[in-house]
C-alpha positions in Angstrom: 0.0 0.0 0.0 0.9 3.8 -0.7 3.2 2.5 -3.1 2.3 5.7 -5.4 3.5 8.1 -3.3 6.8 9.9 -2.8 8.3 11.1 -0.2 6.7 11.6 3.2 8.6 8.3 4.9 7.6 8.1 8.3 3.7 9.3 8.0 3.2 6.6 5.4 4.9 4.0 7.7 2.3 4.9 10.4 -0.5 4.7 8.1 0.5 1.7 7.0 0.5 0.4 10.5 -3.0 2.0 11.8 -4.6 0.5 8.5 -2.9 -3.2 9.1 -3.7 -3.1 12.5 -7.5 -1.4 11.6 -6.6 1.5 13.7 -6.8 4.0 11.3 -8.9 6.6 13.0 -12.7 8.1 12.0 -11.7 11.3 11.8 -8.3 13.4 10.8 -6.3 15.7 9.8 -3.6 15.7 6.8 -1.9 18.9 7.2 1.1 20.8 5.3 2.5 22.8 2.8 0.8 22.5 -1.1 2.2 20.1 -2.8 3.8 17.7 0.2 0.7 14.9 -1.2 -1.7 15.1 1.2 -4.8 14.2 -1.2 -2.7 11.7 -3.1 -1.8 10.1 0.4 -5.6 10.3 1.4 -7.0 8.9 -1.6 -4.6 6.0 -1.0 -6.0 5.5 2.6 -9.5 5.2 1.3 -8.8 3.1 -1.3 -6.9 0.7 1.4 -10.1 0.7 3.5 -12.6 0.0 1.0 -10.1 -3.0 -0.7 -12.1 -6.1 -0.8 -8.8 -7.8 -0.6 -8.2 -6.5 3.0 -4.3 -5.6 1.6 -4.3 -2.9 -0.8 -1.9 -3.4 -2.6 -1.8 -0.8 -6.0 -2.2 -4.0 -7.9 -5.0 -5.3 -6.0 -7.7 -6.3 -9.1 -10.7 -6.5 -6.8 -13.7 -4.2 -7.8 -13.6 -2.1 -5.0 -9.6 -1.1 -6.2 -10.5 -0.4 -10.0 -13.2 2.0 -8.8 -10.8 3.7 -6.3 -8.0 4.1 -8.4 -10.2 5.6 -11.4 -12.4 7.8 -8.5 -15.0 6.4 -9.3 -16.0 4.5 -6.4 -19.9 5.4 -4.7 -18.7 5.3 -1.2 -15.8 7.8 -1.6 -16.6 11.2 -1.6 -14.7 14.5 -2.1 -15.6 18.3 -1.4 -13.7 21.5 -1.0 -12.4 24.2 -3.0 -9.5 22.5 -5.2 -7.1 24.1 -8.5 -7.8 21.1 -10.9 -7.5 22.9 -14.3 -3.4 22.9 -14.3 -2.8 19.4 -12.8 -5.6 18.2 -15.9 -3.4 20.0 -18.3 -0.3 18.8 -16.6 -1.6 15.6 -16.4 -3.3 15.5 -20.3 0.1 16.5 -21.1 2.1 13.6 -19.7 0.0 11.3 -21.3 0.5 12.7 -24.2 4.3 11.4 -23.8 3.7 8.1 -21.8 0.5 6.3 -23.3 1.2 4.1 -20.3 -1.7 2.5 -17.8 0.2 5.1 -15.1 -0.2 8.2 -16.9 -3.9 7.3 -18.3 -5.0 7.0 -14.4 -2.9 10.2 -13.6 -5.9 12.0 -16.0 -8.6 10.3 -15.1 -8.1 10.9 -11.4 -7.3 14.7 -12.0 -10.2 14.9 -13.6 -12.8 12.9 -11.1 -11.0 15.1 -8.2 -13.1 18.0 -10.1 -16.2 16.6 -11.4 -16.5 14.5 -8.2 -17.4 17.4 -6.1 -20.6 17.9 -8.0 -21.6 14.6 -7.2 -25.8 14.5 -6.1 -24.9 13.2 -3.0 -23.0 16.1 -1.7 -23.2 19.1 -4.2 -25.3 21.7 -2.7 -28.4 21.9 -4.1 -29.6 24.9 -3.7 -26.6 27.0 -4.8 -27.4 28.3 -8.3 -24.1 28.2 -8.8 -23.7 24.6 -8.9 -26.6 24.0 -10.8 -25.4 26.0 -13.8 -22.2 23.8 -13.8 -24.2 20.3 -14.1 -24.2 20.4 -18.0 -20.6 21.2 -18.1 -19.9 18.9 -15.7 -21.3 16.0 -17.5 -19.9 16.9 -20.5 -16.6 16.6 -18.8 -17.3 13.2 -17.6 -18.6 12.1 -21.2 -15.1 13.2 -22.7 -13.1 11.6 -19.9 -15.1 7.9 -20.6 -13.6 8.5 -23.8 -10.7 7.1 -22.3 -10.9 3.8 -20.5 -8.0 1.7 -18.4 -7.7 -1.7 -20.3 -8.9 -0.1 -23.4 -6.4 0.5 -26.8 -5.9 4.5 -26.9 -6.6 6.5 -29.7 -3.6 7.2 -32.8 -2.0 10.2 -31.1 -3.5 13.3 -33.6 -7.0 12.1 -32.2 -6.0 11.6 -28.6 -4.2 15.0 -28.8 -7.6 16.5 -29.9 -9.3 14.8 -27.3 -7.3 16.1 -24.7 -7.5 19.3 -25.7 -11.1 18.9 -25.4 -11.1 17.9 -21.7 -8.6 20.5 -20.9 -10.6 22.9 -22.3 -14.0 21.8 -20.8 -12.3 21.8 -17.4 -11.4 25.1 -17.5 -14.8 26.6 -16.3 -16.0 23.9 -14.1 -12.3 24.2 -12.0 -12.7 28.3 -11.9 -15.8 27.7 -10.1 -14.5 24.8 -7.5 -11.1 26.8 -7.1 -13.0 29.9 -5.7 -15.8 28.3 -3.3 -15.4 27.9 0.2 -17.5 25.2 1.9 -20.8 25.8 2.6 -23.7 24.6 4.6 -25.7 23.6 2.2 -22.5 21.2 1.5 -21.6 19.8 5.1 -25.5 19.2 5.9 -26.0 16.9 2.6 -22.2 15.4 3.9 -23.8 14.3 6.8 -27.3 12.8 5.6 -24.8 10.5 3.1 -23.0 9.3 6.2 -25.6 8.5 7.8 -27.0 5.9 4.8 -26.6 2.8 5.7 -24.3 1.2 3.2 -23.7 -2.8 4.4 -20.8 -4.3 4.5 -18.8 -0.9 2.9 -16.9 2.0 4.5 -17.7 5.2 3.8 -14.8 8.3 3.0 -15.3 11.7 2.9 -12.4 13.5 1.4 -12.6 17.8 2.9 -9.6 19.4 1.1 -8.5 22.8 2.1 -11.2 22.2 5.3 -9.8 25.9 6.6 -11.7 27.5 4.0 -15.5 26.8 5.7 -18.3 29.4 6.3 -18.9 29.4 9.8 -22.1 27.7 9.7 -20.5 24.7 8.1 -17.7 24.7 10.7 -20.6 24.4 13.1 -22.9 21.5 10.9 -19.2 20.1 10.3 -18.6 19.9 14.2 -22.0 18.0 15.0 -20.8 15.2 12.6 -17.1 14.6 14.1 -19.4 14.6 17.4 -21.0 11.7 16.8 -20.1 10.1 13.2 -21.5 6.9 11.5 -19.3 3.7 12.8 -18.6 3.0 8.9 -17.3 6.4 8.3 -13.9 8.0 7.9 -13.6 12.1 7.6 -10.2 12.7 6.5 -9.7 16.7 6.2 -6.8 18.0 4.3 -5.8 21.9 5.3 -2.2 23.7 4.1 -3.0 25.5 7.6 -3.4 23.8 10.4 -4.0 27.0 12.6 -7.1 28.0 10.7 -9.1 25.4 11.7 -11.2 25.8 14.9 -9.8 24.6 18.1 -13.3 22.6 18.3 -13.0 20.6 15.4 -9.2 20.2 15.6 -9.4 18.6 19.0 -11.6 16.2 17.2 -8.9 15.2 14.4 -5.9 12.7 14.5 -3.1 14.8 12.8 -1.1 13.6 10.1 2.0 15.9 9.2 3.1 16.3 5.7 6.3 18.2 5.4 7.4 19.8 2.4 9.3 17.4 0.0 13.1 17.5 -0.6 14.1 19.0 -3.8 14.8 15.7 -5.4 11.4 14.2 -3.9 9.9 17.3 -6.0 11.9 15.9 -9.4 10.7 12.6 -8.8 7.5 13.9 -8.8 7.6 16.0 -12.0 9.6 13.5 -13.8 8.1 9.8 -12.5 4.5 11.0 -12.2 4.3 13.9 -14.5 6.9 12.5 -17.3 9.2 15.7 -17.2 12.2 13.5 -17.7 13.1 14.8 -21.7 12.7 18.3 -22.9 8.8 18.9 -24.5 6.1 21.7 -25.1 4.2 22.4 -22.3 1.2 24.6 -23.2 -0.2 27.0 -20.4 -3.8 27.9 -19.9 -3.5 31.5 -20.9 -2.0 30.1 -24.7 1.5 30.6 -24.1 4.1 27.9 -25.2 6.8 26.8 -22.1 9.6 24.5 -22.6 11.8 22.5 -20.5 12.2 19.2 -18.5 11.8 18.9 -14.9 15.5 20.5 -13.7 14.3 23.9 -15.7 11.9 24.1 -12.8 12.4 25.7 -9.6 10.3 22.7 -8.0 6.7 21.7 -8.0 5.4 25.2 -7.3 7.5 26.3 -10.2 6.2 23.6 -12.1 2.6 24.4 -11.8 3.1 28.1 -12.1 4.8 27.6 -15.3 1.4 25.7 -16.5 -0.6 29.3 -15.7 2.1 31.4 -16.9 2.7 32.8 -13.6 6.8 33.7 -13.4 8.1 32.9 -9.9 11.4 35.1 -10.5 9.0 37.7 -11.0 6.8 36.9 -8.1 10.1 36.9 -5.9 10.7 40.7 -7.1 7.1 41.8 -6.1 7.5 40.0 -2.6 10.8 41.7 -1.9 9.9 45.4 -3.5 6.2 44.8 -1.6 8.1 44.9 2.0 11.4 46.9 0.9 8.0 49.6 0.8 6.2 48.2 3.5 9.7 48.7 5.6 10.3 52.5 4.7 7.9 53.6 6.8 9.3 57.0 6.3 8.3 57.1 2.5 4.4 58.0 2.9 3.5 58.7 -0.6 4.1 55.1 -1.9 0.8 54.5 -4.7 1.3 50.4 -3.8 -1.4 49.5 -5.9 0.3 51.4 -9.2 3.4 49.6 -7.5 2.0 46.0 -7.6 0.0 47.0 -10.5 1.1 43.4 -12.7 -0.9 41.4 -10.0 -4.1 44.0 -10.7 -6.2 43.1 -13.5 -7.8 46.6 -12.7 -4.1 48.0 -14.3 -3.4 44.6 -16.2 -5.4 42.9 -17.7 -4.6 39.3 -17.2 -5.1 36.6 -20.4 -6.9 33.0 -19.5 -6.5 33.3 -15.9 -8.3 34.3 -12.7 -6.3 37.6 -10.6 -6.9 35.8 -7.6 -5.2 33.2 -8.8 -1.8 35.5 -9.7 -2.6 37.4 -6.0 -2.5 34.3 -4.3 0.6 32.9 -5.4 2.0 36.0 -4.5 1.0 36.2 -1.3 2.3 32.6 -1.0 5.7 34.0 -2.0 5.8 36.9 0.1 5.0 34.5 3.4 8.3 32.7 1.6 9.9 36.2 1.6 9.3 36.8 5.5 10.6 33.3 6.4 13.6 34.5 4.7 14.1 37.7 6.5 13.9 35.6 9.9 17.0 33.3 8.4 18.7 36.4 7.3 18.3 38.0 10.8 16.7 40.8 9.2 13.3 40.5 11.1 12.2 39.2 14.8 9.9 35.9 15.0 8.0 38.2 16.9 7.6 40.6 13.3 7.4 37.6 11.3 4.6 36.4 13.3 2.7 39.7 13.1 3.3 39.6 8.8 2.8 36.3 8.4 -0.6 37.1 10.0 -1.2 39.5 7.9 -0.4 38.0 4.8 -2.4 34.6 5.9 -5.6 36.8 6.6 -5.2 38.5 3.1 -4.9 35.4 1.4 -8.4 34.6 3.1 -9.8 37.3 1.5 -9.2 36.4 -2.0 -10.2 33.0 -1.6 -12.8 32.7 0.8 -14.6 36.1 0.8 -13.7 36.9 -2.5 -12.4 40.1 -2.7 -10.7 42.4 -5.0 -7.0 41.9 -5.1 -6.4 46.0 -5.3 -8.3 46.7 -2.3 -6.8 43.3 -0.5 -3.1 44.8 -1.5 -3.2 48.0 -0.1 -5.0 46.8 3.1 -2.1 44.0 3.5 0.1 47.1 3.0 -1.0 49.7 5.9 -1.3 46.7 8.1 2.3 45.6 7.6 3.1 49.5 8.5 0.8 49.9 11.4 2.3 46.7 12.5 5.8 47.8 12.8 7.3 46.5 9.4 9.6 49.8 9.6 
C-alpha cells in the first residue's frame, strides 16, 4: 500500500501500521505545505479501507480497487475548493508522452477530483451556482469515458484533440470549484450521506482545504465529528493547520506532511508527471513553455509555469512589496500602481483568474518573510505579526472573494501599522 506516493517516509509507515492493525482513526487531519501529497496520500488511505482484498496493494484487481483508483468509487466522496484545471493539463500532457496505464489513471483521477465534487450526494443543491455547472460537468465526464484503463488509446493526432477537449472543458468547471469555500448547504448533505446505511462498505469523505468553511458549516461540520457513522472515515486535508477551529481540531488525529526535498519534487515531476526529456508544455493563458523537470524551480514552479505565472518575477514583487512596507518613512508610496502586474484593474490578465496570480503571491511573500527571519533581518515576533497579515489577506481572496487591489493596499498599511519599519 501507498506505493504511489513519494516522499513523506515516516507518515506513510504509520499509516500503514494503523490500517494493518484497523486502527486508522474516524476522523483526521492531513496537514502541510501545497504540494507535500496530502490528497494523493488520502485517496490512497480510502482506497486501502474500501479493498475487498483487506491488503491494498496498487495492484489489487478486486472491484472495489479499480473504482478507487479511477475515483470512481460510490462510497468515496470528495468536497472542498480545489485548482484542478493545471494538474488536468499537466496531467493531459504527460499522457501525451507516456501512453502508459500510469499516466492514463494520472488524467482520469485529476479529472474525477473536479467533477466528483458535483456529485448528487453532496453538491449543494440549492446553490445556483452549482446547478449552472451540471451540463458542463457532465460533458466533462462524457469526454473523460472517452478514455478507459484496459482499453487501446486513440492514434495520437485524435488523442491529442481529445485532450485538448477535456482541458478545455475543465477550464470553467475548475474556476468555479477553485474559488468556493465550503458551505452549509454542503456539510449538511455530507452528513445525511453518512448517515445511509451502506452494508458491508466504509464510507470516506475527502474535505480538502477544510480551513476554508463558512462558519455555519464549521458548526454542521462539528455535530458530525461529534457523533459520526461507525462506517465512516472524515479525512480533512488543510495547508494551515492553525485556521481550523480549536473545536473541530481537538476532534482530528493529525497527520504531518512536510514539504518534500528537492529531489522528492523531481521525482514527482519526472516519474508521475513525465518531465524527464525536454517537451512543449502549453499553459492555460496560450502561451508555449519549454523544459524538462531540472528547468523548474520545484513543483510550485512547475505548476506556475502551466498558468504562466513567473516565480522570479513573483520573488521581485515580494521583496519590493516589504522593501515599501519597511520604509515607513516614504508616505507617498501608490502600492497599488506599484503591484500593479498582480491587478487586473491595471493589467489585464489573459486565460487566468487575478486571484489566482494574487494568491501565489502572497504565497511568496509569506516565503519572503521566512527568509528575512534566516537572514536576521526581522524578529519571529515581526514575522509572526506579517505572516498574520499575509495569511488573513490570502483569506480574502479566496474565501470572501475580494478584489485583489483593495486586499493589496490593506495588506500594505497593516504591515506599516504593524511595525514592518
Amino acid at each position: 500500500m501507498f506505493e504511489n506516493i513519494i516522499g513523506q517516509a515516516e507518515t506513510i509507515r504509520v499509516l500503514r501500521g494503523e490500517l494493518a492493525q484497523g486502527r486508522f482513526p474516524r476522523s483526521s487531519l492531513f496537514f502541510g505545505p501545497a504540494y507535500a501529497g496530502k490528497l494523493s496520500t488520502a485517496l490512497e488511505a480510502a482506497r486501502v479501507l474500501t479493498c475487498a482484498e483487506g491488503r491494498g496493494e496498487w495492484s489489487c484487481e478486486c472491484a472495489s480497487c479499480r473504482m478507487q483508483k479511477e475515483l470512481t468509487h460510490p462510497q468515496t466522496v470528495l468536497l472542498g475548493p480545489r485548482y484542478a484545471d493545471v494538474e488536468i493539463a499537466a496531467s493531459a500532457d504527460a499522457l501525451m508522452r507516456s501512453r502508459k496505464p500510469s499516466t492514463l489513471y494520472l488524467l482520469l483521477r485529476a479529472v474525477r477530483k473536479l467533477t466528483r465534487r458535483f456529485d448528487f450526494w453532496i453538491a449543494d443543491a440549492d446553490d445556483a451556482r452549482v446547478k449552472g455547472m451540471q451540463e458542463r460537468v457532465a460533458q466533462l465526464e462524457e469526454l473523460a469515458d472517452g478514455l478507459s484503463p484496459g482499453s487501446e488509446l486513440p492514434p495520437a493526432r485524435e488523442l491529442g484533440e481529445l485532450l485538448e477537449r477535456i482541458v478545455a472543458a475543465a477550464a470553467p468547471v475548475a474556476a468555479q470549484v477553485r474559488s468556493d469555500t465550503i458551505s452549509i448547504g454542503q456539510v449538511r448533505r455530507l452528513a445525511a450521506w453518512a448517515h445511509l446505511t451502506a452494508a458491508g462498505s466504509r464510507k470516506i469523505a475527502l474535505i480538502e482545504n477544510a480551513d476554508r468553511m463558512q462558519d455555519s458549516a464549521r458548526n454542521a461540520l462539528l455535530k458530525l465529528l461529534e457523533e459520526p457513522p461507525a462506517s465512516v472515515h472524515l479525512i480533512l486535508l488543510s495547508t494551515r493547520r492553525a485556521a481550523i477551529i480549536p473545536t473541530i481540531l481537538s476532534r482530528l488525529r493529525p497527520y504531518s506532511f512536510p514539504a518534500r526535498t528537492e529531489g522528492e519534487e523531481k521525482d514527482v515531476m519526472t516519474k508521475i508527471f513525465r518531465r524527464d526529456a525536454g517537451g512543449v508544455i502549453r499553459g492555460d493563458a496560450g502561451g508555449v513553455i519549454r523544459g524538462d523537470a531540472g528547468d523548474f524551480p520545484g513543483l510550485r514552479g512547475f505548476f506556475l509555469a502551466w498558468r504562466e505565472i513567473n516565480p522570479e518575477k513573483l520573488s521581485q514583487l515580494a521583496r519590493r512589496f516589504m522593501e515599501l512596507a519597511r520604509g515607513a518613512n516614504d508616505p507617498g508610496v501608490d502600492i497599488v500602481e506599484e503591484m500593479s502586474e498582480l491587478l487586473p484593474e491595471r493589467k489585464p490578465q489573459r486565460g487566468r483568474s487575478s486571484r489566482e496570480t494574487f494568491a501565489s503571491f502572497l504565497e511568496e511573500l509569506m516565503t519572503h518573510l521566512g527568509e528575512l527571519l534566516r537572514e536576521g533581518s526581522a524578529s519571529p515576533e515581526s514575522l509572526e505579526r506579517w505572516s498574520a497579515a499575509a495569511r488573513d489577506a490570502l483569506a480574502r481572496i479566496e474565501s470572501y472573494n475580494m478584489q485583489p487591489a483593495a486586499v493589496v493596499e490593506a495588506l500594505f498599511y497593516r504591515l506599516r501599522e504593524e511595525g514592518a519599519g
